[in-house]
N, C-alpha and C positions, 0 to 999 in steps of 0.2 A: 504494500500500500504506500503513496505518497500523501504525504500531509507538511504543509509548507514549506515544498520543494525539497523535503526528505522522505529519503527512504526509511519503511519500517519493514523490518523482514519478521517472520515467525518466530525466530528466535529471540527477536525482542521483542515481542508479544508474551512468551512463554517466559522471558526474563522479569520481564514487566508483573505479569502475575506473581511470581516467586517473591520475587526480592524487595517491592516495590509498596505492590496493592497487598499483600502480609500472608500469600500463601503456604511460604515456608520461613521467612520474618521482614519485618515491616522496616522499609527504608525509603531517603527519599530519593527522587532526580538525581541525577549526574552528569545528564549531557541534552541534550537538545530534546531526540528523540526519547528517550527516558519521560523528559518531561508532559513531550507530545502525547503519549501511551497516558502519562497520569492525568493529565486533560481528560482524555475519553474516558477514563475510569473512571470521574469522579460526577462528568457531568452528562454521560450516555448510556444509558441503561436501554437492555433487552428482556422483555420478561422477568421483571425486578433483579436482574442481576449488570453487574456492573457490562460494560459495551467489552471491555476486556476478558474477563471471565467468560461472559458469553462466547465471543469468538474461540479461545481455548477450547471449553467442550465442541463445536462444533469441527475445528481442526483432529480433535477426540476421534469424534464419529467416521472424520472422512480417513482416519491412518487405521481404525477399524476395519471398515468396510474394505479397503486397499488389503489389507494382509489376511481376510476371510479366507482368499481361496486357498492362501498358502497353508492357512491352518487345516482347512480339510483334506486338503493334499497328504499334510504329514498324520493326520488323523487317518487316511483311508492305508498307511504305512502298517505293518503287522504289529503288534505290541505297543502303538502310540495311545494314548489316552488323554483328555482333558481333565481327567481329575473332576467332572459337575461343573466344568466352569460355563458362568453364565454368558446369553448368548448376548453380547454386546455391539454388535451389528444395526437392530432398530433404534 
């Protein structure tokens, strides 16, 4: 994504959640883009969650759905098993 002529990549999306908005602990800006990310977190909400958060679960879903097939590929392999795990695809 671009937002005032910078670039934001995924991993600052996902850094942005961590370190930032206090997914794994709470810090503030560092740099341009940092701050652009805590913009949107603060003042863009999806479905009562921050515009940040949201995007994350939905890059979630789509690296899900991407590695489905490989899972049942190694699932249809003799002796492979999931263990119950649920189906995180929907």
């Amino acid at each position: 994504m671009f937002a005032r002529g910078e670039r934001l990549s995924v991993g600052d999306l996902i850094k942005q959640v961590a370190h930032i908005d206090g997914a794994v602990h709470k810090g503030k800006p560092t740099n341009v883009r940092e701050e652009l990310l805590d913009e949107m977190s603060r003042f863009m909400f999806f479905r009562d969650l921050p515009a940040t958060v949201h995007h994350v679960q939905l890059i979630g879903r789509i690296v899900v759905r991407a590695l489905t097939p490989l899972r049942d590929a190694i699932l249809t392999d003799k002796g492979a098993t999931d263990d119950g795990a649920p189906d995180l695809a929907s």
